[in-house]
C-alpha positions, 0 to 999 in steps of 0.5 A, a space after each residue: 224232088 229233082 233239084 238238089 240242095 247244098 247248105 254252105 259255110 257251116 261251122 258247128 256241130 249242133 246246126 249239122 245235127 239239126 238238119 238231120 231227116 232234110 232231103 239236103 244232099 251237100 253241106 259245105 265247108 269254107 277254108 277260104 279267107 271269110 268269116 265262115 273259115 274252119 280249120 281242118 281239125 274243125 272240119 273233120 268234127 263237123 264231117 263226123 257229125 254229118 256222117 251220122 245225119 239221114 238226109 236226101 235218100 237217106 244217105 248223109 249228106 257230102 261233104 264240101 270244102 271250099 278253097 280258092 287257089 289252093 296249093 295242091 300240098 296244102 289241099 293234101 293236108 287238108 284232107 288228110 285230117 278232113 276227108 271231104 268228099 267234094 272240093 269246090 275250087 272259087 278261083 282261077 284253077 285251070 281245067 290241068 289243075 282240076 285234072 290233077 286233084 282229081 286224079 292225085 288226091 282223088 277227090 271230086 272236083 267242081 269249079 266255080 264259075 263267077 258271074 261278072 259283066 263282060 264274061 266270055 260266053 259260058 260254053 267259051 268258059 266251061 268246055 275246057 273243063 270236059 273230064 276235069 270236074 264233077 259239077 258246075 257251080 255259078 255264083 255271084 262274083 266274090 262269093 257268099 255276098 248275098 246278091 243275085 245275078 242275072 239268071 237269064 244266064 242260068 240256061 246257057 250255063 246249064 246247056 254249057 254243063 250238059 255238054 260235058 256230062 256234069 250238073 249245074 248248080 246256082 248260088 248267090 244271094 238264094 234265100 227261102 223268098 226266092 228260090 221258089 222263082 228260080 227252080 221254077 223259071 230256070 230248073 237248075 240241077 242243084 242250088 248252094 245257099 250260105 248267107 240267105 239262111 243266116 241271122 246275124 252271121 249265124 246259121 239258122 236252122 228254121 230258115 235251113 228247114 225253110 229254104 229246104 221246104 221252098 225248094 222241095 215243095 215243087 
């Protein structure tokens, strides 16, 4: 299977745990304002629970913390109690702010790029970030919405990422009904799904193992 997975925005233990044996290669973490928020002292039960979880390759997935506009002391003591792998920046941290988390803090670093009308082309947007981050993230503006964006986007965003050695990844509005459509038009490195695989606000683990099917089966 070529294209990774990220399942996002979770929040307890017994979920993690039963994703245990999926080819998911990154679970993530908000610690944004929303409604799937955790503290660092909660995060750091879930990255222990992860840790013994034998996933994609038979390794445990990484882990990802979510943050916007994060002061880098605050993202210190944040990691200090919840050693993640990946932070996933959603806000408007510049390409010199990526470079110093990564080097301070060392950590890997991916940016979020929104989707919105009017943007700058997406090579305009990502090239400055050559050798500051680890991945490339597009989403639908405002993040875990729910809705899709125009996916036509999706090659030249991946072109962009290519040509600073990093992968792609697509979120917004994925679910277990379409994922299937954009792996195969658009063959994305790697797709995040955080709400298309919840009931009622919650994570489900069918919809989990589901989505995971979808994705894997190609």
């Amino acid at each position: 299977m070529s294209t990774r997975i990220k399942i996002c925005g979770l929040r307890d233990a017994e979920t993690i745990r039963a994703m245990d044996g999926l080819p998911i290669h990154e679970i993530g973490f908000v610690f944004a304002k929303s409604r799937r928020q955790v503290t660092a002292e909660a995060a750091a039960e879930l990255i222990r629970a992860a840790r013994s979880l034998r996933c994609a390759d038979g390794m445990p997935p990484r882990t990802v913390g979510v943050f916007v506009d994060p002061e880098p002391e605050a993202l210190r003591d944040v990691l200090r109690a919840a050693p993640l792998d990946i932070v996933q920046l959603h806000g408007s941290e510049t390409p010199e702010y990526c470079r110093r988390i990564r080097s301070e803090l060392g950590v890997r670093v991916w940016k979020v790029f929104a989707i919105r009308g009017g943007d700058a082309p997406a090579a305009e947007r990502i090239a400055p970030y050559a050798g500051a981050i680890d991945a490339a993230l597009i989403d639908t503006a405002g993040g875990g919405t729910g809705s899709v964006f125009d996916w036509r986007l999706v090659t030249d965003y991946k072109t962009a990422a290519r040509a600073i050695g990093v992968p792609l990844y697509v979120a917004g509005g994925l679910n277990e009904y379409n994922v299937r459509e954009l792996v195969d038009a658009h063959e994305p490195d790697g797709v995040d799904v955080s709400s298309g695989v919840e009931t009622d606000g919650v994570k489900d683990p069918v919809k989990i193992r589901s989505f995971v099917g979808r994705v894997a089966e190609g």
